[in-house]
N, C-alpha and C positions, 0 to 999 in steps of 0.2 A: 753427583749430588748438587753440584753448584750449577750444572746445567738445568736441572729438574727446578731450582728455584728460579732461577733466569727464568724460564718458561713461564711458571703460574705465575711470577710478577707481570710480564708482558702481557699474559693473558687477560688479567686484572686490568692493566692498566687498560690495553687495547677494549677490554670490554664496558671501562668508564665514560672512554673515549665515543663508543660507540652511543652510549647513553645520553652523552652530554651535548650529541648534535642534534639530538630530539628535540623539538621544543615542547613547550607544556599544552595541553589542550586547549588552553585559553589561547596562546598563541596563535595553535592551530586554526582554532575559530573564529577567531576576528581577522584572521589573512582569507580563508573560505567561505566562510558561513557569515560575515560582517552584520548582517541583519540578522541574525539569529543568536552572533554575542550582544548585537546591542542590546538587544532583548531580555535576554539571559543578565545582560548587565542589569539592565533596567528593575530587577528584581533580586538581586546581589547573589546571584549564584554564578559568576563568572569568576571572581574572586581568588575562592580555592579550587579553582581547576587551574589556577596560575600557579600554586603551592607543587613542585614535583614530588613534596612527601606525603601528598593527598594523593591516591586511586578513585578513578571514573572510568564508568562505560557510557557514552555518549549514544543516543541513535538520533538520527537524522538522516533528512531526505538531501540527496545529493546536489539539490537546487532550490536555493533561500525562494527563490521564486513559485515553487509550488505552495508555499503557504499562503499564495492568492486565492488556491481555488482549493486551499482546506477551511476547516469550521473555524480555526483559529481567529478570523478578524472579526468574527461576529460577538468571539467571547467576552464576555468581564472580566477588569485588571486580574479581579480575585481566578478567576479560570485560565485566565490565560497564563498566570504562575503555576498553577497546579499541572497546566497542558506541559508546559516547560521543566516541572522536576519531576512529571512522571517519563519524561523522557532522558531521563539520567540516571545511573547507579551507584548507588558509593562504592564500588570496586573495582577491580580489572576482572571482564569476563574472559580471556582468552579462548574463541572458538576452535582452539587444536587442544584445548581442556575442558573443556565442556558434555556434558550426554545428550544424548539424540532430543529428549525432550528437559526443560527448565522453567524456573520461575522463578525470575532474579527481583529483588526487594528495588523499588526505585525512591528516591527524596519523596515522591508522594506516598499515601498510602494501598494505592494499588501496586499486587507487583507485576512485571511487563512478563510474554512467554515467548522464550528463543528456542529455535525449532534449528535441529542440523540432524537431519535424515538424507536426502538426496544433494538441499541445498539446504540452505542457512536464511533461517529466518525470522521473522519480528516480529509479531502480534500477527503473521498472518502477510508480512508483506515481506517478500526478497531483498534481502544483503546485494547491495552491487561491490561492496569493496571495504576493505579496514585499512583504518586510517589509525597509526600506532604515533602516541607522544610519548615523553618521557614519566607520564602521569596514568595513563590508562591508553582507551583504544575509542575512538568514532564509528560505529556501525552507521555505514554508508547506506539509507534503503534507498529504493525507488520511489517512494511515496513518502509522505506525513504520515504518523500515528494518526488513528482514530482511538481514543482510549473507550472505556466501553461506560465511562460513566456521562460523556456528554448527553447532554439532556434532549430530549428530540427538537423544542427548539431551534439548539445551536446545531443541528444537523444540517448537511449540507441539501439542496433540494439534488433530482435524478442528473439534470444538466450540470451541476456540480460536482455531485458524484459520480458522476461519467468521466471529467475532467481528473478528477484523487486516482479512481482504481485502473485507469488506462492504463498508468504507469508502473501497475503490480502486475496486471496479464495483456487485456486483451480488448479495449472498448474503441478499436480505433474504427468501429462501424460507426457510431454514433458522433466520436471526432466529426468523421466527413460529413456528417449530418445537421452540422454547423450552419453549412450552406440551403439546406433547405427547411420547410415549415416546421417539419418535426424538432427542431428546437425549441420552438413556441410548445409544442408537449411536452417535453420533458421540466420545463420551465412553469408547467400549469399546474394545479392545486391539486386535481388526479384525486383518489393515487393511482397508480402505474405498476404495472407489472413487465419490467425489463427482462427480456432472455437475448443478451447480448457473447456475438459470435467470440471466439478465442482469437487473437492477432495471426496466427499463421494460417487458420481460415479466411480471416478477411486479404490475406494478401495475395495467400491462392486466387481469391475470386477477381481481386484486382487484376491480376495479373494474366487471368484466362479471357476469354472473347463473352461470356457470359453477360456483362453489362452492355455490351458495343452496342451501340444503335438505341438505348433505352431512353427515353426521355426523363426527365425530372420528375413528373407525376407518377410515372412506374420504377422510381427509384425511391418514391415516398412511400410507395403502395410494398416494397418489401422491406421498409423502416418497420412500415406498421404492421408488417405481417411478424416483427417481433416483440410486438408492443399488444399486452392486453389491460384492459381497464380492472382495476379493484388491485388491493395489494393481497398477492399472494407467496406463502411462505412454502418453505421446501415441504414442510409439515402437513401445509394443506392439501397437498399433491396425492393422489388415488392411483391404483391400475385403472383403466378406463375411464380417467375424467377428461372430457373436453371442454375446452376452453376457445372463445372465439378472441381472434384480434382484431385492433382496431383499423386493419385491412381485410374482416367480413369473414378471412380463413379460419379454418379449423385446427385446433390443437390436441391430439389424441396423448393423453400421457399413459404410460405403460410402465410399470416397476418390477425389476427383475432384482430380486434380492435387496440388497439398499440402493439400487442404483436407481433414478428413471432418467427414461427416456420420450423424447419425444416426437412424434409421429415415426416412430420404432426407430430412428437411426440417429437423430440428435441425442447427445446425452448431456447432461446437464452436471456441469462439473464440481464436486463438493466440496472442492478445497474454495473457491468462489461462489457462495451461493448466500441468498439471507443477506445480501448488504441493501440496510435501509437508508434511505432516505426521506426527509420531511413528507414529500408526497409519491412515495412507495418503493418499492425494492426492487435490487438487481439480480438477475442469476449468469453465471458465465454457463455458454453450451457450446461443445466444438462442432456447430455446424449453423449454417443459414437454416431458415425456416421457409424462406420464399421461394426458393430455386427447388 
């Protein structure tokens, strides 16, 4: 008997022990995220993430520095409060208690949607890691929110938003595109219709002899071969519509069930598709279009 209490004291204690090395989220934040508590201070919601008898779920992108090339610095004081408590919850989420699909209440009046099916995820963008205080948890994303009520606007133009969703899949074609003309398109008033390749295509391609020997002109001419003028939505998409781009080729789209596809062996990926920008929209598709 006196052993059995020994134990559940130790346990207790050991377990406060464990608790009390945590620190509070606010700590956490202004040691990692510095520019995102200032922020958060700036508009008095760091406060009680300092309280450990307060619960928070935190989401943030893993790098204060991507909020350069989200919509964030274009916003009003008044939106960029609302950007910042819709990215907070008044509770602990814990994702090994949670259902495959959610829709947790945040300090704004929208509420945010956590997705844990294969992976774990935010409005649409991948979990890289949780970050637990004595107060709640940090969902670490790969990206910034885009909450869905920014106004078009404060929307990012393509060359921006090429820069936000690279780091959710796949736009590291347009990255290296940096270097040549086609950034002055994506940068133009348009709008643009994006079918940008998945990252382990574009790595393949790096990676294979398929560019060797190409000049910069015929590196622009398979930019454009995934670049078409007007914005068009997944919606808009037919069995046999073609579409020309702004490298002269043709785009046959084909739909097999809800799927399409494009010049029958591109597909055009749904979980990435429909991301707009000021001057037109993105779709992810796991293949070149030029090759």
């Amino acid at each position: 008997m006196k052993l059995a209490v020994f134990l559940l004291v130790a346990t207790a204690v050991l377990a406060v022990g464990v608790d009390a090395r945590r620190k509070t989220l606010s700590k956490i934040l202004q040691k990692n995220w510095a520019w995102i508590a200032t922020e958060m201070d700036r508009f008095n919601l760091l406060d009680d993430m300092d309280n450990s008898a307060n619960d928070f779920t935190v989401y943030l992108p893993r790098d204060s520095n991507l909020y350069a090339n989200s919509p964030y610095n274009s916003l009003s004081d008044t939106d960029k409060e609302r950007y910042l408590r819709y990215s907070i919850s008044p509770a602990t989420y814990d994702p090994n208690f949670i259902s495959e699909f959610n829709q947790f209440e945040t300090l704004d009046s929208e509420d945010i949607t956590v997705q844990k099916s294969r992976q774990l995820s935010v409005d649409g963008i991948k979990v890289k890691s949780i970050n637990r205080g004595n107060n709640g948890l940090i969902y670490v994303l790969r990206a910034p929110l885009v909450p869905s009520w920014l106004t078009y606007d404060a929307q990012p133009n393509l060359a921006e938003l090429v820069g936000i969703l690279r780091k959710t899949n796949a736009y590291d074609l347009f990255l290296s595109a940096q270097t040549t003309v086609k950034t002055s398109v994506l940068n133009q008033a348009g709008p643009y219709t994006v079918f940008a390749p998945e990252k382990n295509v574009v790595t393949m391609v790096l990676d294979s002899p398929l560019l060797d020997g190409l000049s910069t002109p015929e590196i622009d001419d398979i930019i454009d071969g995934q670049i078409v003028a007007g914005t068009i939505m997944l919606d808009d998409l037919f069995h046999g519509q073609t579409l020309t781009t702004l490298a002269g080729t043709t785009l046959t789209i084909t739909k097999v069930g809800s799927d399409y596809f494009i010049n029958d062996n591109v597909k055009i990926n749904r979980r990435y598709t429909d991301k707009t920008a000021t001057n037109g929209v993105i779709h992810v598709v796991n293949g070149f279009l030029g090759f």
